[in-house]
C-alpha positions as CSV (number, residue, x, y, z in Angstrom):
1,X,-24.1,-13.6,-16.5
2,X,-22.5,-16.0,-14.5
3,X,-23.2,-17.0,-10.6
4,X,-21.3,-19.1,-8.3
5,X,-22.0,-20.6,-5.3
6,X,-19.3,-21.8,-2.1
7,X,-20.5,-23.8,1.6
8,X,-17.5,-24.5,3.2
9,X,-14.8,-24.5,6.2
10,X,-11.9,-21.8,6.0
11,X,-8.8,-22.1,7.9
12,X,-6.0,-19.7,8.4
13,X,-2.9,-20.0,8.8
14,X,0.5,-17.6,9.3
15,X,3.2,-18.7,8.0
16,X,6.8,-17.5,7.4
17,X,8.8,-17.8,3.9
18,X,10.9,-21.3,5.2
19,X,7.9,-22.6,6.3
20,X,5.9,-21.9,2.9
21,X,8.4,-23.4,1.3
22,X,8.9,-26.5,3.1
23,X,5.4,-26.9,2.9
24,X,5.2,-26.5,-1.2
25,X,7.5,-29.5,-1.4
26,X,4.7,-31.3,0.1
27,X,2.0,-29.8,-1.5
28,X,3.3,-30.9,-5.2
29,X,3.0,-34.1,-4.3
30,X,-1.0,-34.3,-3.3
31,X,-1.9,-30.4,-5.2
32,X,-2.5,-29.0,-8.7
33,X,-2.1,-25.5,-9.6
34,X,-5.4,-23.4,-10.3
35,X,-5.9,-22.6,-13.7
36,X,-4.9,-18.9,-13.1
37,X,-2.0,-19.4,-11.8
38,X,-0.4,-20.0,-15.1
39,X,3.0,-21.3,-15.5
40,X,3.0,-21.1,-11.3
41,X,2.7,-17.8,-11.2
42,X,0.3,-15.7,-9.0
43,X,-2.4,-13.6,-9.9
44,X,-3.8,-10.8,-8.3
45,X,-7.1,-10.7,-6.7
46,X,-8.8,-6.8,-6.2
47,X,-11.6,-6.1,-3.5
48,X,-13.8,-3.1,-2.5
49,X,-15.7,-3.9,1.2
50,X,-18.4,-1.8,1.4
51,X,-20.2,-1.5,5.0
52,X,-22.2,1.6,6.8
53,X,-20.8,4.5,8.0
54,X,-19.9,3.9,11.6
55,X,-18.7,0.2,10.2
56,X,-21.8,-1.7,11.8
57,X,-20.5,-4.9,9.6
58,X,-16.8,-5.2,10.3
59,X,-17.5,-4.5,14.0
60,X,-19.9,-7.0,14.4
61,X,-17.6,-9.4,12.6
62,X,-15.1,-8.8,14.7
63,X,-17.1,-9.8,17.8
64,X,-17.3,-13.3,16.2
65,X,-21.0,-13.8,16.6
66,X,-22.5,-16.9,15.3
67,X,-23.8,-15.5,11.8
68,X,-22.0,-12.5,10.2
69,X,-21.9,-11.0,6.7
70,X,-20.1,-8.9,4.3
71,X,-20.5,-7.7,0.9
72,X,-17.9,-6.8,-1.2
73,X,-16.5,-6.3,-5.1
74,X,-13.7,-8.6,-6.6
75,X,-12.0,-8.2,-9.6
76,X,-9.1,-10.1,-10.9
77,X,-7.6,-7.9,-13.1
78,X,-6.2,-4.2,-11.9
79,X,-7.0,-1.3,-12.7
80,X,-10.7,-2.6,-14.0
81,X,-13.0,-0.4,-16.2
82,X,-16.7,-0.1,-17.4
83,X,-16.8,-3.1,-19.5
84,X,-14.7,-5.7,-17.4
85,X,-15.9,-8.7,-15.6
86,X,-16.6,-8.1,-11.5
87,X,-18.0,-10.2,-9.0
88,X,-20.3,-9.3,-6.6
89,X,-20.4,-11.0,-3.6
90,X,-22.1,-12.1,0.2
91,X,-20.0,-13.7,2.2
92,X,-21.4,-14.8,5.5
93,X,-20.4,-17.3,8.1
94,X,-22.8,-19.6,10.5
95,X,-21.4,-21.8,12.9
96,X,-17.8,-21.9,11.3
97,X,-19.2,-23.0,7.9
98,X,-18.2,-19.9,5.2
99,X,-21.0,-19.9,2.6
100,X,-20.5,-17.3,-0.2
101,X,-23.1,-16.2,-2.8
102,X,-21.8,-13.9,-5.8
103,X,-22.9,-12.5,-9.3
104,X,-21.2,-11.8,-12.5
105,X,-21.6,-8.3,-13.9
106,X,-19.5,-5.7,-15.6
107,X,-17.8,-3.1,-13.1
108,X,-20.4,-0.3,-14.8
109,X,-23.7,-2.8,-13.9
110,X,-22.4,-3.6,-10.3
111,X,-21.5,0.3,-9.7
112,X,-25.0,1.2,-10.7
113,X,-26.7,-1.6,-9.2
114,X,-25.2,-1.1,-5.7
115,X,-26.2,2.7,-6.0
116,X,-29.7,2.8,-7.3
117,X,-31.1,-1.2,-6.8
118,X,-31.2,-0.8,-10.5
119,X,-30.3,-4.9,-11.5
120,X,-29.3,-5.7,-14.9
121,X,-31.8,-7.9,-16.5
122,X,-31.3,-11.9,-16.8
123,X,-33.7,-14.8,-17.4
124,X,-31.7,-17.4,-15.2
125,X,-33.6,-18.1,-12.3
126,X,-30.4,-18.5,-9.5
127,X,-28.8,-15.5,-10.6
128,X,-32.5,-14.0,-10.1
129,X,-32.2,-15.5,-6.3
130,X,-29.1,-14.2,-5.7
131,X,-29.6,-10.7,-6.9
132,X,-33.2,-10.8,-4.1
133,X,-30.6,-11.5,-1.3
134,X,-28.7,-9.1,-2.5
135,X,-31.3,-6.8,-2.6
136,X,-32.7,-7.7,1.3
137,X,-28.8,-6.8,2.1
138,X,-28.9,-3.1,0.8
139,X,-32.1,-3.0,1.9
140,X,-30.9,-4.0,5.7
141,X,-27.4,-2.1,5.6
142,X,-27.1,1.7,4.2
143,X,-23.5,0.8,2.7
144,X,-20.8,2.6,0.5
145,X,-17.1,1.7,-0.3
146,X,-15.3,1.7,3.0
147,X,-11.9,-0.6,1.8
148,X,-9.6,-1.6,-1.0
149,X,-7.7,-4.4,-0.3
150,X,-6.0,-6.4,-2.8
151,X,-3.0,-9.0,-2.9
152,X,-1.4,-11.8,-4.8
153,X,-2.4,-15.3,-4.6
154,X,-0.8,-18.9,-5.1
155,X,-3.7,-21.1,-5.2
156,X,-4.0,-25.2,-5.3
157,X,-6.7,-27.9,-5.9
158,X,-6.6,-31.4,-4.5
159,X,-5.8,-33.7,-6.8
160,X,-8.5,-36.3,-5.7
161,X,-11.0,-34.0,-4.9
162,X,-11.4,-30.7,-6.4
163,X,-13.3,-29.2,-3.0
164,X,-10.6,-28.9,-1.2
165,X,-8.4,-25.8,-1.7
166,X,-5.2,-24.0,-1.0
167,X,-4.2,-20.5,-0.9
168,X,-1.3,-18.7,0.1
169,X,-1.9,-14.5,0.0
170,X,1.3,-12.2,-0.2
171,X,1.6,-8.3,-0.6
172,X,-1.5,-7.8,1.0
173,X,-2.3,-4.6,0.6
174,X,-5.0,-2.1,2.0
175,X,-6.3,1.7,1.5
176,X,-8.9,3.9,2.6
177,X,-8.9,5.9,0.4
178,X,-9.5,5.6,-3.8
179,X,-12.1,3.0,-3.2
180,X,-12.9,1.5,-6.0
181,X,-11.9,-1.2,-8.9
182,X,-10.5,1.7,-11.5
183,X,-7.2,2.6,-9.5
184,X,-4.3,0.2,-9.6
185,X,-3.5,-1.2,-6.4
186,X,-1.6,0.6,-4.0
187,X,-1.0,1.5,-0.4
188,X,0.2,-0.2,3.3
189,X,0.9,-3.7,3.9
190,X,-1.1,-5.5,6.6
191,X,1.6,-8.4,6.8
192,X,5.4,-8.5,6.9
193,X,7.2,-9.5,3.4
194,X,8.5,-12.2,4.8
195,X,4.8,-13.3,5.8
196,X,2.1,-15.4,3.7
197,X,-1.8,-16.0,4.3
198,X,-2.6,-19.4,4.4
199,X,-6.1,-20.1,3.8
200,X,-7.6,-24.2,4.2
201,X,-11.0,-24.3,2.1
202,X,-12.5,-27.6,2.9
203,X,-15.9,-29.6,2.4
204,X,-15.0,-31.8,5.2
205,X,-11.9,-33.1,7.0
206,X,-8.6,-31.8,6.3
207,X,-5.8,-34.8,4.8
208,X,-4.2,-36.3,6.7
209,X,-1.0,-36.0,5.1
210,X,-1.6,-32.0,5.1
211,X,-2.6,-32.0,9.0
212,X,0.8,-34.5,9.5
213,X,2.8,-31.6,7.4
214,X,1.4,-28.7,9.4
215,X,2.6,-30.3,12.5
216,X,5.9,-30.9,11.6
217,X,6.3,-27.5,10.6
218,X,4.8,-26.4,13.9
219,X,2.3,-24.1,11.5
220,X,-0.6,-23.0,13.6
221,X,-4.1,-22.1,13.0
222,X,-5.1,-18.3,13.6
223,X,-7.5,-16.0,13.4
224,X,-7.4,-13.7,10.7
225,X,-9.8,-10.9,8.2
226,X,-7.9,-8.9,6.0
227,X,-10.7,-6.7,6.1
228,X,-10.6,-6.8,9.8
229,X,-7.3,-6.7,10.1
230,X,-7.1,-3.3,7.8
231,X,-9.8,-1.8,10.2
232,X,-8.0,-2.3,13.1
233,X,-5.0,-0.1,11.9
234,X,-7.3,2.3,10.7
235,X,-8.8,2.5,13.9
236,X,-5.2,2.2,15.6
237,X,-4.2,4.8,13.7
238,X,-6.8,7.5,13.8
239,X,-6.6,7.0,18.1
240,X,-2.9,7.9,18.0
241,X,-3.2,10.6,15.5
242,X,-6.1,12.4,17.9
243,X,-3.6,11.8,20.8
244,X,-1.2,13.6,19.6
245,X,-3.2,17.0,18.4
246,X,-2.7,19.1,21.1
247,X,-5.0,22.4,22.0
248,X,-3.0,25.2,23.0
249,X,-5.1,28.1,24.8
């Protein structure tokens, strides 16, 4: 059982197709690949947000407090069964600063551990710590699967410092419905086509040559949760679908 653990600054960006490409030229130059994204391909990244039932965590969020949190599921591989690899993760944010503590299980151990606080056994002492926040979390929030959102990812390490990350996220897709790891992915897009997710993950100052590139693109930061993004439609589009039911005497 594997843990991982992430401190650091994300930074979001929207930007359209000319300007991704424009900026990949550059990003060759200073960037490697990740190790997934084989032959510079994508690769597909699967999540299941679970929160309470009148969406306590994604609400809050949304107020950008100081300190927030989230839990969710992620698996790299779709559709996932009993026996593949998950992670389980809190994500929270303090200040700006993203920190994000996460646990290796299979999909059946995560499922049963998120339902009955049952934990699969291991002798390493920080998975051990991770697992008791995990537990004060279920314990705080009375959560079930509320969103599946997945999407495909081009992702990039600096060359001279392996902190500092890259992502561009395409097809991002959401659903409230089939919520879990064992369906393929499938339903609405949150972003245009002709869109991608930019996400800066830094330990400390962004490159220069990076924050010289964005500017000449004129590529803006924004804010931006695909989680809060895909309530916000739900929300949009349960209000219009009550406005438009109609009681006739």
């Amino acid at each position: 059982m594997a843990i991982n653990s992430f401190k650091r600054k994300e930074i979001k960006f929207l930007l359209s197709v000319k300007q991704y490409k424009e900026l990949l030229g550059e990003i060759d130059k200073h960037m490697e690949p990740d190790k997934f994204c084989i032959d510079g391909r994508e690769y597909g990244v699967y999540n299941v947000y679970y929160d309470t039932e009148d969406s306590f965590l994604i609400r809050e969020s949304l107020a950008k407090p100081y300190f927030k949190e989230k839990l969710r599921l992620r698996s790299y591989f779709s559709p996932a069964s009993d026996e593949d690899t998950v992670f389980l993760e809190i994500k929270r944010k303090i200040g700006g600063i993203v920190t994000k503590r996460r646990v290796t299980m299979t999909l059946a151990e995560a499922e049963h551990y998120i339902a009955t606080g049952e934990k699969p056994h291991s002798e390493k002492y920080i998975t051990n710590q991770v697992f008791g926040e995990l537990d004060i979390f279920l314990q705080n929030y009375d959560v079930s699967p509320v969103q599946y959102i997945s999407y495909q990812r081009k992702a990039f390490f600096g060359r001279d410092n392996k902190d500092f990350r890259l992502t561009f996220d395409r097809a991002i897709t959401q659903r409230r419905c089939d919520l879990t790891l064992r369906e393929e992915s499938s339903g609405a897009q949150i972003i245009r086509p002709d869109q991608r997710l930019m996400e800066i993950k830094i330990t400390d100052a962004m490159p220069m040559w990076l924050s010289n590139k964005l500017s000449e693109l004129e590529i803006y930061k924004t804010s931006f949760s695909k989680y809060g993004k895909a309530y916000q439609s739900y929300v949009q589009e349960k209000i219009s679908n009550e406005r438009g039911v109609y009681i006739y005497a």
